[in-house]
Structures are given as structure tokens and as C-alpha cells.
N, C-alpha and C positions, 0 to 999 in steps of 0.2 A: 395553919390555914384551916379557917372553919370547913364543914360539909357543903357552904353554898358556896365560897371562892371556890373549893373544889370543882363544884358543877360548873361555876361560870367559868373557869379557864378550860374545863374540858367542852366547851358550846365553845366559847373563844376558836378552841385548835380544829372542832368540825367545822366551824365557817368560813375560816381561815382554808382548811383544806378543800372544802366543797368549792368555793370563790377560785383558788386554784386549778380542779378541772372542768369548774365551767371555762376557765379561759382558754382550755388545751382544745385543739381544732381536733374533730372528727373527720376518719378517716376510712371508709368502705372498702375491704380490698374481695374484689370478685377473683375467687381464679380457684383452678381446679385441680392442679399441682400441690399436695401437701406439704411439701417442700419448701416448694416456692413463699407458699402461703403462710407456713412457718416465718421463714428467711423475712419477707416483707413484713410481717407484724413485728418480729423482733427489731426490725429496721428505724423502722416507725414509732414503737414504742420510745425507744430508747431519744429518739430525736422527740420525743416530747408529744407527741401524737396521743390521741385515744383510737384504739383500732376496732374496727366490726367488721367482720367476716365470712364470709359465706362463699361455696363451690359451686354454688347455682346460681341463673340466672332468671328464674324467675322468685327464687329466693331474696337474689340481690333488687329487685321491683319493692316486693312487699319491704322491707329493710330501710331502703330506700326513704319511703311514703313515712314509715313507722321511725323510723330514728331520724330522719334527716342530715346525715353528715353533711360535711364542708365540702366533702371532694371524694369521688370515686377513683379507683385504679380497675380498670374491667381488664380482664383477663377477654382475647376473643374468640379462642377455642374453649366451651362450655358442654359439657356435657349433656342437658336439657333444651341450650337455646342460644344461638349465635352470640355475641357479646356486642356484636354491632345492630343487632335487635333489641337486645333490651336497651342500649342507648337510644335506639330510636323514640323506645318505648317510654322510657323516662323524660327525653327531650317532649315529647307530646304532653307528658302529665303537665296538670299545673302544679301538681304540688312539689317535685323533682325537676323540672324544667332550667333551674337559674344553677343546680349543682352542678361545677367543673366537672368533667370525665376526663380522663389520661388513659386511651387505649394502652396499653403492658403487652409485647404479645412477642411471640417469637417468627411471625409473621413477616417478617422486615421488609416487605418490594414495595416498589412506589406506587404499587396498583391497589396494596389491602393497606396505604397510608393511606392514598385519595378517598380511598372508601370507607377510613376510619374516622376522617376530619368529616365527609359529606354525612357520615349517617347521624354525627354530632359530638363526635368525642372535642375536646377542646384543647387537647395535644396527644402526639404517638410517641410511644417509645417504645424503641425493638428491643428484644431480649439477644443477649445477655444486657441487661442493666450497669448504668456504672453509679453508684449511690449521691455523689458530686451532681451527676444531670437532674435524678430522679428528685434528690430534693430542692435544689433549683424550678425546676420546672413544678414540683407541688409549691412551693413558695411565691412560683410567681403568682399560679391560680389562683392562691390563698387571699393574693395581695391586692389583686388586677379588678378590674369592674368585668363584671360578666362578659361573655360570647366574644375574649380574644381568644386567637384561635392559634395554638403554638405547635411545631413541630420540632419536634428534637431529636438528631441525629444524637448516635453514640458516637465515641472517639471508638475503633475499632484497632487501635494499635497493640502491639504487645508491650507495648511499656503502661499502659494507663494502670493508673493504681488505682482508682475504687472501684476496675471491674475484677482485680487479684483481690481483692478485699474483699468483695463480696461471693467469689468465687471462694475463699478461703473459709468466707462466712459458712456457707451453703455446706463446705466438708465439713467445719465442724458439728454443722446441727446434722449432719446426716453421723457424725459418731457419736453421739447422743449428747453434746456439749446443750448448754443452755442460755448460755451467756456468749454475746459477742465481742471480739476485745480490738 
């Protein structure tokens, strides 16, 4: 193969892969857990996701505005600024306004869901996560026409298997594993 088929199959395999993560949906995950923030990127990733990330919440504002993901996960204990604030906050922009939210929170009563749906998240899910809901529930947002408005319960049994699974996740990345299996 000459030096130009060379070039042109290597443009070929950049376009080919650039065309690829344009199609892969963005994904913001707010939260202030290292851990956590780990655990979710790698979640995400691996399911096909592009992840951006940030511990802040007026971090996640500018983020926001500036990448435009598909969908946020806001964490709503934030170190800087309420998580149900900067939803408000973004709900107001125009330029963030039509982006899903999925309050994340370990909050779980019925009184910080009401307040998670009115401030504008556009579904709750309490922590412990089961990875079966969480991606469910980003796939409906994904799917859905703007401002439905979902709540999701977790299975809270001890049988459910993708909150052992992600609980399993969670020890290995804390023993320095890298990979989730």
C-alpha cells in the first residue's frame, strides 16, 4: 500500500472513530464522594457513556453551559452549594434548562424527594443505587421528550443483585481494582 492509501485508511479509522463518540451520550456526574464518583464513572463508562465530572456545584453550572451533556446525576450534599440549587440554577438557564437531572442522593425521605422533583430534578434516586434502576432511569431520560418527571424507588431487599454488585464494585475500587467485572 502506497504512503497515501496509508493516510487515507488512517482518516478512514479517525472518522470512523470520532462518528462513534459523537454518538456516545454525555454524562455529568456531580457528587462529592470520591468513591462514589469513581464507582459512577466507571459504571457509565463501561455501559457506553462519555463521563464529565466534577465535586462541585457551582463547578457543575459552568460544566454545564460549557460541555452540554445529555443528562446530569447531581449528587445533593455538595460541599460549595446545595445540589437542589444549582438544579434550580440550571433549570433557569436557557442554555441548561431542557438537560434531564437525576437527583443521586443518600437522602431517601419523601420530604427531600418532593423537594428534589419541585426544585427540578427530573427523577430521585436514593442511595444505595441498584445499577438495573440507575440505568433504566438514565435511559428513559435519554429517550423521553423533555420535563417527564420520574421517581424511582430502589428494591431495598437483600436479595436484589445490582445493589451486591455495585456494592461489590465499590470494595473493589476501594482495594485499588480498576476494572469492574
Amino acid at each position: 500500500m502506497s504512503r497515501s492509501g496509508y493516510r487515507d485508511a488512517a482518516e478512514k479509522t479517525k472518522t470512523r472513530v470520532y462518528q462513534e463518540n459523537e454518538k456516545r451520550k454525555r454524562i455529568l456526574v456531580v457528587e462529592d464522594n470520591q468513591i462514589n464518583l469513581a464507582l459512577l464513572k466507571q459504571l457509565l463508562e463501561v455501559h457506553g457513556y462519555e463521563v464529565l465530572e466534577t465535586s462541585g456545584g457551582w463547578e457543575a453550572i459552568d460544566i454545564a453551559r460549557d460541555g452540554q451533556p445529555d443528562l446530569i446525576l447531581m449528587d445533593i450534599r455538595l460541599p460549595d452549594i446545595c445540589g437542589l440549587e444549582v438544579t434550580r440554577l440550571l433549570k433557569q438557564d436557557e442554555q441548561t434548562k431542557t438537560i434531564p437531572i437525576i437527583a443521586v442522593t443518600a437522602l431517601a425521605t419523601a420530604e427531600y424527594e418532593k423537594k428534589g422533583l419541585e426544585s427540578g430534578c427530573d427523577a430521585y434516586i436514593a442511595k444505595p443505587i441498584t445499577l438495573g434502576n440507575l440505568l433504566r432511569t438514565i435511559e428513559s431520560l435519554l429517550t423521553s421528550v423533555p420535563s417527564a418527571v420520574v421517581s424511582q424507588h430502589i428494591d431495598r431487599s437483600p436479595t436484589s443483585t445490582d445493589r451486591y454488585q455495585v456494592a461489590n464494585s465499590l470494595e473493589g475500587l476501594a482495594r485499588g481494582q480498576r476494572r469492574i467485572n
